[in-house]
LOBADREN-991896 format. One record per residue (C-alpha): residue number from 1; x, y, z. Coordinates in steps of 0.1 Angstrom, whole numbers, m for minus. Example, Ala and Ser with C-alpha at 12.3 -4.5 7.8 and 13.67 -1.06 7.14 Angstrom:
<dokes>
resi / xx / yy / zz
1 / 123 / m45 / 78
2 / 137 / m11 / 71
</dokes>
This chain:
<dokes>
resi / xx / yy / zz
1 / 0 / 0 / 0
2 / 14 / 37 / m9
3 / 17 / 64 / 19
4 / 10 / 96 / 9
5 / 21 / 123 / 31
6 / 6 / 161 / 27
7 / 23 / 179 / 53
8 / 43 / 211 / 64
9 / 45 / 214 / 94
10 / 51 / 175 / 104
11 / 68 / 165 / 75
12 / 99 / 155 / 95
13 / 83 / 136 / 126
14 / 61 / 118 / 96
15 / 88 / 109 / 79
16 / 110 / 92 / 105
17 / 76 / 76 / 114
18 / 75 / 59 / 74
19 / 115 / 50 / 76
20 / 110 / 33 / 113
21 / 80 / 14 / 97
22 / 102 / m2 / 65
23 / 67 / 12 / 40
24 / 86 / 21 / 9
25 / 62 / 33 / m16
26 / 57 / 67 / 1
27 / 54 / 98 / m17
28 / 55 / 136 / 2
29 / 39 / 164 / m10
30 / 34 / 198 / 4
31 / m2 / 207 / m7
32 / m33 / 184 / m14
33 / m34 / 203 / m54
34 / m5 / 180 / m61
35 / m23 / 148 / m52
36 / m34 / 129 / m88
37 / m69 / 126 / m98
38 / m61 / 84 / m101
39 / m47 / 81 / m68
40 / m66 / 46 / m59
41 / m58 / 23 / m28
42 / m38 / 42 / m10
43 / m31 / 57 / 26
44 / m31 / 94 / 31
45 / m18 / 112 / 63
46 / m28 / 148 / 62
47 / m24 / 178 / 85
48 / m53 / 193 / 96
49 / m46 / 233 / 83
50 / m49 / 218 / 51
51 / m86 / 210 / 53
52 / m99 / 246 / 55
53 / m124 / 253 / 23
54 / m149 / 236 / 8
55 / m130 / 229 / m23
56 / m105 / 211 / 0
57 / m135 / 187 / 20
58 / m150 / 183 / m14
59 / m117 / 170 / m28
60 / m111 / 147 / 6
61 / m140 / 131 / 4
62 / m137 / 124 / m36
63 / m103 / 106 / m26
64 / m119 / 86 / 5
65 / m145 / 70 / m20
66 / m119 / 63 / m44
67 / m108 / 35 / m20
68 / m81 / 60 / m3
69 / m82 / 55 / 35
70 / m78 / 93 / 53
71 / m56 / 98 / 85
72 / m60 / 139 / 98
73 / m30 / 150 / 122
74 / m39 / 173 / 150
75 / m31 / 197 / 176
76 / m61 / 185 / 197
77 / m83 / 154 / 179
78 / m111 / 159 / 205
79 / m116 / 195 / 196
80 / m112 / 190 / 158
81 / m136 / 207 / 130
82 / m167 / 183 / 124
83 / m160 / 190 / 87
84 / m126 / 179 / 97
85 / m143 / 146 / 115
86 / m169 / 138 / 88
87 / m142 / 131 / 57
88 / m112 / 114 / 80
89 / m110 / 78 / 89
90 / m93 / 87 / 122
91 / m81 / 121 / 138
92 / m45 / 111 / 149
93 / m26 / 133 / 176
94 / 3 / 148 / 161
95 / 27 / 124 / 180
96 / 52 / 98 / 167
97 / 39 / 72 / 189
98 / 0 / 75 / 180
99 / 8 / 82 / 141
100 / 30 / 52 / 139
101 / 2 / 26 / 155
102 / m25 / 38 / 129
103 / m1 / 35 / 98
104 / 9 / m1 / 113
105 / m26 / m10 / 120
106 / m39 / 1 / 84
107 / m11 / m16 / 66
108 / m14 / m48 / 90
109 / m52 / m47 / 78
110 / m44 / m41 / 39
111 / m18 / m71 / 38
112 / m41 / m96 / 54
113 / m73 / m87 / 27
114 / m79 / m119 / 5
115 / m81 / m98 / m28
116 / m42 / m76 / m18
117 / m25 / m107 / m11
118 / m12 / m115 / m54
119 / m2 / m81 / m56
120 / 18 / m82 / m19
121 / 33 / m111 / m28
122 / 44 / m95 / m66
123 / 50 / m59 / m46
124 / 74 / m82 / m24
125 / 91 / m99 / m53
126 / 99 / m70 / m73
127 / 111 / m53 / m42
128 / 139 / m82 / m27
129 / 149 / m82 / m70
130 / 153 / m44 / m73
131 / 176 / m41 / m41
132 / 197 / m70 / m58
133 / 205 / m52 / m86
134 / 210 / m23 / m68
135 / 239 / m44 / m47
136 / 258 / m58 / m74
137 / 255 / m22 / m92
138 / 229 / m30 / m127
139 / 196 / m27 / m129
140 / 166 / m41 / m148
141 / 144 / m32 / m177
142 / 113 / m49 / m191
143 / 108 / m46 / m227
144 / 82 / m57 / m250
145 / 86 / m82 / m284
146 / 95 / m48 / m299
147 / 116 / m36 / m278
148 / 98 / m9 / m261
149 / 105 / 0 / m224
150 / 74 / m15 / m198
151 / 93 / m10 / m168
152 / 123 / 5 / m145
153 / 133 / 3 / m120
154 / 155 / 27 / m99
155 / 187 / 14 / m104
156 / 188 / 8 / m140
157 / 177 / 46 / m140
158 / 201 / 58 / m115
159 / 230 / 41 / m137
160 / 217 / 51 / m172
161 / 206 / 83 / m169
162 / 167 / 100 / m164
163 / 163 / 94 / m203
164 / 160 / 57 / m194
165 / 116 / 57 / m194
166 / 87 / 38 / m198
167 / 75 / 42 / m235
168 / 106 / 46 / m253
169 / 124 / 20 / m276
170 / 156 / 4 / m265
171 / 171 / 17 / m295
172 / 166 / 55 / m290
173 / 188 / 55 / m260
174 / 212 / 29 / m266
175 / 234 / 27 / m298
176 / 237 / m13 / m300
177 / 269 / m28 / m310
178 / 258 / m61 / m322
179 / 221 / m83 / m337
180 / 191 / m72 / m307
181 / 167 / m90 / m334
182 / 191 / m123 / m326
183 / 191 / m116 / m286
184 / 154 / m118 / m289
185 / 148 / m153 / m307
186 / 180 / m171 / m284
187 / 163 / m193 / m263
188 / 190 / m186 / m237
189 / 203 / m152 / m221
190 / 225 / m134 / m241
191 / 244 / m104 / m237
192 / 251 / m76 / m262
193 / 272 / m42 / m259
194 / 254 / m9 / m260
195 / 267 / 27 / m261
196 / 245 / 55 / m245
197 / 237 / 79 / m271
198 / 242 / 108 / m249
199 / 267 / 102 / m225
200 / 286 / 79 / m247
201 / 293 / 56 / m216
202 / 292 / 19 / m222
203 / 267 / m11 / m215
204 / 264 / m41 / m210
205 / 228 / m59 / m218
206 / 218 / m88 / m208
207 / 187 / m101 / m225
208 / 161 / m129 / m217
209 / 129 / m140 / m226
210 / 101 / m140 / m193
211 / 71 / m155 / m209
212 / 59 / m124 / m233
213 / 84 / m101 / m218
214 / 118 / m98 / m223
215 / 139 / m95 / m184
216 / 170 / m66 / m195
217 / 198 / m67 / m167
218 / 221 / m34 / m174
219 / 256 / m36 / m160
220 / 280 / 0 / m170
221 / 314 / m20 / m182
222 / 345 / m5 / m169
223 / 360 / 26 / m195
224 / 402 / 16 / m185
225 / 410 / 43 / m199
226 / 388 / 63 / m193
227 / 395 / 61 / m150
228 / 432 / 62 / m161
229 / 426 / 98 / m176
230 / 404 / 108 / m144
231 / 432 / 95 / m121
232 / 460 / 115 / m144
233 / 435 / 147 / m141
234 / 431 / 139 / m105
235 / 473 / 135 / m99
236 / 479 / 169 / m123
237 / 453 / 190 / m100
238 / 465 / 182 / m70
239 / 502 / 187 / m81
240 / 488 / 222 / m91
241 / 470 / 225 / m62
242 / 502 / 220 / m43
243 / 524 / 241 / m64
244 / 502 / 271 / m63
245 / 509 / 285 / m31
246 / 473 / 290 / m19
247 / 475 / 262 / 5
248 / 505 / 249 / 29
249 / 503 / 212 / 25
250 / 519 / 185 / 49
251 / 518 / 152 / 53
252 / 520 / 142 / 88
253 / 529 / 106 / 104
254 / 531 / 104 / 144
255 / 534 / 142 / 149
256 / 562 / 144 / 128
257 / 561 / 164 / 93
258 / 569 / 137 / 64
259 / 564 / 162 / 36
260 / 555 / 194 / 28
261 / 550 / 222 / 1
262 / 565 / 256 / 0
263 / 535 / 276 / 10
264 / 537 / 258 / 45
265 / 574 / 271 / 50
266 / 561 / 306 / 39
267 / 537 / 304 / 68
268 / 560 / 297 / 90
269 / 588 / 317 / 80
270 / 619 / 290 / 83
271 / 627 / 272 / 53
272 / 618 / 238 / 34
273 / 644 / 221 / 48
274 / 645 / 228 / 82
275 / 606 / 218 / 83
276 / 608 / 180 / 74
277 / 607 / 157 / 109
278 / 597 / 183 / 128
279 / 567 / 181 / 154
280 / 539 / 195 / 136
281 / 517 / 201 / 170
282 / 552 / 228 / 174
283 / 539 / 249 / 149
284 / 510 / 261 / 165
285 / 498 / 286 / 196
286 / 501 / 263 / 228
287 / 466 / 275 / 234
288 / 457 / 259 / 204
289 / 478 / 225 / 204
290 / 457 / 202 / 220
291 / 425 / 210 / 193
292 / 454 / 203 / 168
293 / 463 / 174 / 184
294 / 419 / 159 / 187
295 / 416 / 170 / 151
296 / 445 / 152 / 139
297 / 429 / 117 / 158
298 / 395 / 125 / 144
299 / 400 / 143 / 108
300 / 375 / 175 / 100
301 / 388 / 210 / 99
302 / 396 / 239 / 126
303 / 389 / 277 / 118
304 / 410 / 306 / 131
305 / 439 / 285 / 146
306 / 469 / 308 / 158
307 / 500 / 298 / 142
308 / 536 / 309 / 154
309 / 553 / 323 / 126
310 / 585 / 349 / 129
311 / 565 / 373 / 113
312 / 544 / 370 / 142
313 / 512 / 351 / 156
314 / 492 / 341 / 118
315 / 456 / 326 / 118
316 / 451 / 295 / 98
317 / 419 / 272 / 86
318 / 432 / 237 / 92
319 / 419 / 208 / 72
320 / 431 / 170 / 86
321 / 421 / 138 / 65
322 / 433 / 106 / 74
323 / 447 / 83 / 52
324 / 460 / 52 / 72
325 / 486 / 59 / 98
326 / 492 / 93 / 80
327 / 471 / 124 / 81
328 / 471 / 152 / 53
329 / 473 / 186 / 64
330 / 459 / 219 / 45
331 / 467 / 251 / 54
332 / 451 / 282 / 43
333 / 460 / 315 / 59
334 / 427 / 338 / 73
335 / 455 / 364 / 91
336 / 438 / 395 / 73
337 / 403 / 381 / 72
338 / 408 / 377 / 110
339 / 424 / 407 / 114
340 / 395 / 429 / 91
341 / 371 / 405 / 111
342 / 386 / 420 / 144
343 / 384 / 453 / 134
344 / 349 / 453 / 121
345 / 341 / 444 / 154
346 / 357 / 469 / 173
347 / 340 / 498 / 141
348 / 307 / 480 / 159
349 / 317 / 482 / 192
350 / 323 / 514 / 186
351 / 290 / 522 / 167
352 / 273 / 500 / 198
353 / 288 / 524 / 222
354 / 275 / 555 / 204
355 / 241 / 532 / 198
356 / 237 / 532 / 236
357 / 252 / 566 / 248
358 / 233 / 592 / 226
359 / 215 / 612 / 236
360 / 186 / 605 / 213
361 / 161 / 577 / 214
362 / 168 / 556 / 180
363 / 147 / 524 / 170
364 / 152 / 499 / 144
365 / 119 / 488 / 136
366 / 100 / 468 / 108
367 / 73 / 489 / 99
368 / 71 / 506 / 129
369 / 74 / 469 / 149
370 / 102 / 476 / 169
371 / 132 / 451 / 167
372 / 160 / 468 / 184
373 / 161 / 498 / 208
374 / 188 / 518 / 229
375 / 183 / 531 / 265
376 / 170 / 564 / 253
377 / 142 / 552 / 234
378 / 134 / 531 / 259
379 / 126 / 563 / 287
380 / 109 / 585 / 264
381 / 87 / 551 / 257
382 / 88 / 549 / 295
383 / 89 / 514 / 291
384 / 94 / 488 / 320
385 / 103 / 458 / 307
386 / 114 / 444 / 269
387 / 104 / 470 / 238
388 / 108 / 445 / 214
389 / 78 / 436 / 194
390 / 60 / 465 / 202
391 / 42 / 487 / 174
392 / 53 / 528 / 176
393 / 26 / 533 / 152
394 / 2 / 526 / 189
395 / 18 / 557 / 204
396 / 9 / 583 / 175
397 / m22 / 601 / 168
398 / m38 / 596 / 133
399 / m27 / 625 / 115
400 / 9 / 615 / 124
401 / 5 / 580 / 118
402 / m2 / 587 / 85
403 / 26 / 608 / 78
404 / 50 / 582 / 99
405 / 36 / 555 / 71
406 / 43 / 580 / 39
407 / 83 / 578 / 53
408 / 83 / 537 / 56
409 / 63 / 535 / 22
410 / 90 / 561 / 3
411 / 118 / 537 / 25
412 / 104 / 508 / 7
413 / 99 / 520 / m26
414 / 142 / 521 / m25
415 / 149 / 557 / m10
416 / 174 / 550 / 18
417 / 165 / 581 / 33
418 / 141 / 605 / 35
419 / 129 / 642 / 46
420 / 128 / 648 / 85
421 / 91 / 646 / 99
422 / 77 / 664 / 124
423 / 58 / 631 / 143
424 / 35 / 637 / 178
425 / 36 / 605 / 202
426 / 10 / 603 / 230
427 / 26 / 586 / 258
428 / 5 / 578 / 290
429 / m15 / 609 / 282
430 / 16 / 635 / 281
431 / 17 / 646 / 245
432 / 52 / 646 / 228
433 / 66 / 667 / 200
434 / 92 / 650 / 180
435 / 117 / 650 / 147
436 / 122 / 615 / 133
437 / 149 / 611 / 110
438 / 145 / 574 / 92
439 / 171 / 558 / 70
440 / 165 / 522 / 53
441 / 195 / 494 / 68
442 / 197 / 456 / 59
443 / 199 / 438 / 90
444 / 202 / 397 / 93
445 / 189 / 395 / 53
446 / 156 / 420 / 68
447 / 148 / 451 / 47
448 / 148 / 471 / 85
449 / 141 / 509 / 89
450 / 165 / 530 / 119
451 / 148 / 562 / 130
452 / 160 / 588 / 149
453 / 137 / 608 / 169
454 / 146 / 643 / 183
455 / 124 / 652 / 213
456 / 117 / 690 / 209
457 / 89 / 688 / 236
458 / 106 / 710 / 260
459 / 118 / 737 / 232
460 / 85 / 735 / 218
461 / 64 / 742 / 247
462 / 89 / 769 / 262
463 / 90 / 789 / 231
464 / 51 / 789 / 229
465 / 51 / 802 / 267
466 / 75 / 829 / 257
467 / 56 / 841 / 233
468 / 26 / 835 / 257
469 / 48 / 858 / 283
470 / 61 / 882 / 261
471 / 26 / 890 / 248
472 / 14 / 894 / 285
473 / 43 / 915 / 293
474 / 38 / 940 / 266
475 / 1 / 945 / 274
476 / 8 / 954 / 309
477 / 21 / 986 / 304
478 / m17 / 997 / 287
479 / m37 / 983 / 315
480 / m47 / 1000 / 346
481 / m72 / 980 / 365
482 / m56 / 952 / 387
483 / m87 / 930 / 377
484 / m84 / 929 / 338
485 / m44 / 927 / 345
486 / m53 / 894 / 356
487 / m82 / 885 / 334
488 / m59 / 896 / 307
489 / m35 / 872 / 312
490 / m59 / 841 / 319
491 / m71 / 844 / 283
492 / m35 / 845 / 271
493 / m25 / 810 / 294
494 / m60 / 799 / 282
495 / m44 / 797 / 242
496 / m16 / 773 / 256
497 / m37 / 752 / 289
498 / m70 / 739 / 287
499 / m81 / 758 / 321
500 / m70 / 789 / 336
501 / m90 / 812 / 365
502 / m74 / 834 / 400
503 / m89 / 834 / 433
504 / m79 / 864 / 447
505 / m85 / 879 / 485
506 / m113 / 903 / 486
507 / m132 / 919 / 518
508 / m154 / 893 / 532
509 / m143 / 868 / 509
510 / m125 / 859 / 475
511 / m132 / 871 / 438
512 / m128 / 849 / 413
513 / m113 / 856 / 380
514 / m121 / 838 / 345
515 / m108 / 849 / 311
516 / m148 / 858 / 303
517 / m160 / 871 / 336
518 / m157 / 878 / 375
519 / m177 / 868 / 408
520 / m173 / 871 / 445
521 / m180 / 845 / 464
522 / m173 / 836 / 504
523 / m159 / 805 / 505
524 / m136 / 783 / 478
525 / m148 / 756 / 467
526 / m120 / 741 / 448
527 / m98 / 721 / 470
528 / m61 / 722 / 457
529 / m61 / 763 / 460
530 / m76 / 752 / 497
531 / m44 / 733 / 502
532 / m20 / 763 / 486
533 / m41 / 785 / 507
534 / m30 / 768 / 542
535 / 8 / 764 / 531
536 / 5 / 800 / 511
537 / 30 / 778 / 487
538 / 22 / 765 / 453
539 / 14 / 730 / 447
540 / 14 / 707 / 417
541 / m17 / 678 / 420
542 / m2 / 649 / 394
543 / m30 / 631 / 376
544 / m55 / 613 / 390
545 / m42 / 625 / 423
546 / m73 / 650 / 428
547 / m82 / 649 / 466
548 / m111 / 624 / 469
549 / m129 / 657 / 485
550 / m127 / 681 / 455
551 / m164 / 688 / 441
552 / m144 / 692 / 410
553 / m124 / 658 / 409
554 / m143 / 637 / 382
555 / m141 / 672 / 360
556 / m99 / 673 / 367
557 / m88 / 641 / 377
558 / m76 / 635 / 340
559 / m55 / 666 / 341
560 / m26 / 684 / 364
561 / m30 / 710 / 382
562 / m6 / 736 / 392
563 / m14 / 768 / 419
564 / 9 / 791 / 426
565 / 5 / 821 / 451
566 / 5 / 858 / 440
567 / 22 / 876 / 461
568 / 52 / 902 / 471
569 / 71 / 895 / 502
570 / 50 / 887 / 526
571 / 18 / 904 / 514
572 / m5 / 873 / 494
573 / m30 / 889 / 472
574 / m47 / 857 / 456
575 / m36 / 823 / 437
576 / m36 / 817 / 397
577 / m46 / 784 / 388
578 / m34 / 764 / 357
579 / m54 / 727 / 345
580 / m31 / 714 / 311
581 / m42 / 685 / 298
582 / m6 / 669 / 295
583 / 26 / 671 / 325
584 / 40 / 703 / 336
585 / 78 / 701 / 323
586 / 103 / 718 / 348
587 / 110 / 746 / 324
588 / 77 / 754 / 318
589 / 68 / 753 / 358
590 / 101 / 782 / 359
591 / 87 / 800 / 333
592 / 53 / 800 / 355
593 / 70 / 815 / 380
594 / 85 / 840 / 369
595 / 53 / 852 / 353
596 / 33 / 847 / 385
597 / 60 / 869 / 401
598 / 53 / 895 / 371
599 / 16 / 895 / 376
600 / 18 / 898 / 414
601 / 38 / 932 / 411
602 / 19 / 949 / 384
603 / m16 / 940 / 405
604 / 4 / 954 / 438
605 / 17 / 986 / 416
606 / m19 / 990 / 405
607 / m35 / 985 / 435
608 / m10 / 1011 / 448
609 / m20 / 1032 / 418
610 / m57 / 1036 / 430
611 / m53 / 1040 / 466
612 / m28 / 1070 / 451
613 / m54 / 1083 / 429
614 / m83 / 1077 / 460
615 / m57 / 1099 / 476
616 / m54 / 1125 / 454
617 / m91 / 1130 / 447
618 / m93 / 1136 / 485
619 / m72 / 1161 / 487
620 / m91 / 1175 / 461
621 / m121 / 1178 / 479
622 / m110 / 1191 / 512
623 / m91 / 1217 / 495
624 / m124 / 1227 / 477
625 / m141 / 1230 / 513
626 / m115 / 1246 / 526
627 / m122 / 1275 / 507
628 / m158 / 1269 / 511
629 / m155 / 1275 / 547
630 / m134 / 1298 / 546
631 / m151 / 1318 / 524
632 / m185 / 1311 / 551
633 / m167 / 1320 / 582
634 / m154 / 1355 / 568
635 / m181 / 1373 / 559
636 / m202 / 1367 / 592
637 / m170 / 1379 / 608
638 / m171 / 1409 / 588
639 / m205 / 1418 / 599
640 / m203 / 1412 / 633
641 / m170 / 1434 / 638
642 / m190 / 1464 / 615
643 / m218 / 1457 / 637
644 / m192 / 1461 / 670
645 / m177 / 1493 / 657
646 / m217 / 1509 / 650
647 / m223 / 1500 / 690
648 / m196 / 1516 / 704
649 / m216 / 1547 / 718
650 / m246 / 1523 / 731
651 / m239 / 1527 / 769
652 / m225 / 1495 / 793
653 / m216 / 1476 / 759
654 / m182 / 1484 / 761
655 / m174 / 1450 / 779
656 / m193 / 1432 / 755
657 / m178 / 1445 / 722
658 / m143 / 1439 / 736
659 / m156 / 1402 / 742
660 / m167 / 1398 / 710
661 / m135 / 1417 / 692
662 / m115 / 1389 / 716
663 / m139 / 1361 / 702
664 / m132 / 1378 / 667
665 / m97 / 1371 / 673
666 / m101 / 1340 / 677
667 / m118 / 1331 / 650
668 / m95 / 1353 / 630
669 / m67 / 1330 / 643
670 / m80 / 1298 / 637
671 / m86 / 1307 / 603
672 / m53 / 1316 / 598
673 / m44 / 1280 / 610
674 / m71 / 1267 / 583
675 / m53 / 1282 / 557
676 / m15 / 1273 / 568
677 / m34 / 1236 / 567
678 / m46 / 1243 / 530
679 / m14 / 1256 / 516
680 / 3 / 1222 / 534
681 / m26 / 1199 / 516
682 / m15 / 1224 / 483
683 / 18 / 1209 / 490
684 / 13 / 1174 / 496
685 / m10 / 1177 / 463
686 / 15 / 1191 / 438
687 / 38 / 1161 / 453
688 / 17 / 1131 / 449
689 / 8 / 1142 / 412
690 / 47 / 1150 / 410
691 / 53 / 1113 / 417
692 / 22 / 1104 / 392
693 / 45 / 1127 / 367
</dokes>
């Protein structure tokens, strides 16, 4: 019975399983397409993945009622397709042991059937008479009455040639020398010469009849002088082989060197002479003598062994085959191959250094699947454990994924490099702005991709906060409220974060600032300015580290939070308040400052600025009733001292009028006070507005 084998994947275990079993008409193919339509009677071992489609059970089946018994190899039989199940004869697991009783059992089974037993017998037969022929070197042929070729076998076709086939005449691949017609009608065996027509080799045939077949035994005669020119070829290449130079040659019998060619005293450096009996282990590195010494007793060949030489220390591939007590020695000098070798891999230790100690994260990656990595790239990943395998393409927003796959595309289509990106990579939620620089490498036979990638997060973000400050700075100067100052700059910080307010100190309770509007309130109700405002220090809440008793956690927990206090010395006037959706980098937290610390002395300046100008308008108005008053008090003055002068001759008044001149004295003197008080508040006036000046 034939075994049919249509495997991948087991191929190897299967056919161990065959050879252990003695079946030899087995045939292994690699897809169930190259199974014949007339395959009849035969055993076929499949592998499951094979049996997928439709097309595949349909053709299965076919085979199975053609007489074909089916045997499925498995993974796990009890969990196999039922498609799978309905078209096999048995699901075997894909072990030797298992595979090897079914095969047994269904050849046991096909010898013992009544109507297989003429053929196993004739199978047997032809088998025991092919491996004959195959001993004693000939092989068989069965021709026809006309000489046509019925059959065979592999011998005969190993010998001829593979123009030796079923269907052709005897006469179109052998040139006869003698009567075929004769070797036909002899009633004994009888033996002709034949010449191959393409090979020109020579045959002998020996012909006789087997009922109404003719039995051909071919036997290739021995061409004398033909082996005598081989051998001569053979003796005049190795004499050139020896004379060249390109190999040192020695024969060597106990150790000792029996003969050798010049290339071997070259290596060495001493000459011919002084070479011959000498031990040949002496020749080499003492490190290296006693591999020498194994390879000599065993034969095979030794790569890189150090040779003493008085040139120096020389590296040699040494070849030992034994012939008999003696061993023949080749030579062939590697010293600059090892020595290039060496240097190439101190050019990579080299490159491997600077691989591992720049500054940059670099990546070789197959399509963004990374295969190799330095310590760089691993922390701006912020990987933990092994990067290998994983896909950069996972850590980039769409828009740059898409350009990332544009670079690898142009890589493939032959560029080996191509224009620097500008690529974004999300990692844990903290957006990064990079420059990838990509250049196509070979690696291990892989078409491989390196890439470069410049982190410009830091310069990217500070130079947007400059401009962020500078445009702040410049509209400070224009404004004159200490409210919009702030509000100003919370619509400014509002372009860069995603939330920006100030709670500052008010009388009774705190006003909150927005970009859009303003609103007092009592208490505050967001708890991280709480926190800043017990430790009057500022305070940066990481991500979902919101306190657990913020109203406003759910809303912020996703983003960081930074408060820091506005203030001058020891005088707090409120706290800004900044939510980004990404981490705070330390330069951008500096930069912070130093605008807080901006913000907090132009809202003290202006605050300074209106009590000044509350000041001023004052003055204003008690200058404006000085006058008033004075202007009130003189005139009644005036009257009362006419009136005083009209009364002098009214009898018994003279006491009073000189009270009321003494009380107009008075009077007359405090007013003089009043104004000495004005002119002072004239004073203090023309200084405050000479400071305003």
């Amino acid at each position: 019975m034939k075994v049919v084998i249509v495997s991948g994947k087991y191929r190897q275990m299967l056919e161990d399983v065959v050879a252990s079993l003695g079946v030899r008409y087995n045939v292994y193919l690699r897809d169930l397409n190259e199974i014949p339509d007339s395959l009849e009677n035969s055993l076929l071992v499949v592998e499951e993945e094979l049996i997928s489609t439709p097309e595949q059970v349909k053709l299965i089946d076919r085979l199975r009622s053609s007489g074909n018994r089916i045997f499925v190899l498995s993974s796990d039989p009890n969990n196999a397709p039922g498609h799978v199940k309905s078209v096999a004869d048995g699901v075997l697991a894909a072990s030797k042991s298992e595979v090897a009783s079914a095969i047994a059992a269904a050849l046991s089974a096909e010898e013992q059937s009544p109507d297989k037993e003429s053929e196993k017998d004739g199978s047997f037969q032809r088998d025991v008479f092919a491996s004959v022929m195959e001993a004693v070197n000939a092989g068989y042929l069965l021709l026809d009455t006309n000489g046509v070729i019925l059959d065979v076998d592999r011998s005969a076709r190993r010998i001829v040639g593979e123009d030796l086939s079923t269907g052709k005449s005897l006469l179109d691949v052998f040139d006869i020398e003698g009567d075929l017609k004769s070797a036909f009608q002899a009633d004994r065996e009888k033996s002709v010469f034949a010449r191959h027509r393409i090979s020109g080799r020579r045959f002998t045939l020996s012909i006789r009849r087997a009922g109404n077949v003719f039995l051909c035994v071919v036997r290739e005669e021995m061409d004398v002088e033909r082996l005598r020119r081989e051998l001569f070829e053979c003796r005049e290449s190795f004499r050139a082989l020896n004379d060249s130079g390109a190999f040192g040659i020695a024969i060597v019998r106990n150790n000792r060197i029996l003969s050798h060619n010049g290339k071997l005293a070259e290596l060495v450096g001493k000459a011919s002479e002084r070479l011959s009996g000498r031990s040949f282990l002496l020749l080499f590195h003492e490190d290296d003598r006693k591999r020498v010494e194994d390879l000599m007793a065993s034969g095979g060949r030794l790569e890189n062994v150090r040779m003493r030489s008085s040139s120096g220390t020389r590296y040699v591939a040494l070849t030992a085959v034994k012939s008999g007590d003696s061993v023949l020695c080749t030579l062939f000098d590697v010293t600059q191959y090892v020595l290039e070798r060496d240097e190439e891999r101190k050019i990579k230790d080299a490159y491997r250094t600077v691989y591992e100690l720049s500054p940059y994260p670099i990546v070789v990656h197959d399509r963004g699947k990374v295969v190799m990595y330095n310590r760089k790239a691993k922390e701006f990943f912020k990987m933990q454990g092994d990067m290998t395998g994983i896909n950069l393409m996972d850590f980039m927003p769409p828009e740059s994924k898409s350009k990332f796959l544009r670079k690898i595309e142009s890589l493939a289509m032959g560029f080996d490099t191509c224009p620097v990106e500008e690529i974004r990579f999300n990692i844990d939620g903290d957006e990064r702005e990079t420059l990838i620089n990509c250049r196509a490498i070979s690696l291990g036979g892989r078409s491989l991709v390196i890439s470069v990638i410049v982190d410009l997060t830091e310069s990217v973000r500070v130079s947007r906060l400059l401009r962020i400050i500078h445009k702040i700075n410049t509209s400070l100067v224009e404004i004159k409220s200490k409210k919009l100052v702030i509000q100003h700059a919370l619509k400014e910080l509002e372009r860069e974060y995603h939330q920006a307010f100030a709670v500052m100190k008010a009388r009774n309770g705190f006003e909150v600032v927005t970009p859009s509007e303003m609103m007092y309130v009592r208490e505050v109700e967001n708890e991280c300015v709480k926190r800043a405002m017990e430790t009057h220090r500022e305070i940066i809440v990481k991500r979902n580290s919101h306190p657990e008793e913020c109203v406003y956690r759910e809303l912020h927990d996703e983003y960081e939070t930074a408060v820091f206090p506005l203030q001058i010395g020891n005088e707090l006037f409120g706290f800004l308040t900044i939510i980004a959706a990404r981490i705070f980098l330390d330069a951008e937290i500096k930069l912070l400052r130093t605008l807080v610390g901006t913000l907090a002395y132009v809202y003290h300046k202006s605050e300074l600025e209106e009590v000044r100008l509350r000041a001023i308008e004052q003055l204003k108005r008690n200058i404006h009733e000085f006058s008033i008053v004075l202007d009130r008090i003189k005139n009644p003055l005036a009257v009362i001292y006419g009136y005083c002068e009209l009364t002098d001759e009214i009898h018994d008044v003279n006491l009073m009028a000189a009270k009321i001149r003494e009380e107009v004295e008075r009077i007359n003197d405090l007013l003089k006070q009043l104004e000495r008080d004005w002119e002072a508040s004239e004073d203090l006036l023309d200084f405050i507005e000479g400071i305003r000046r």
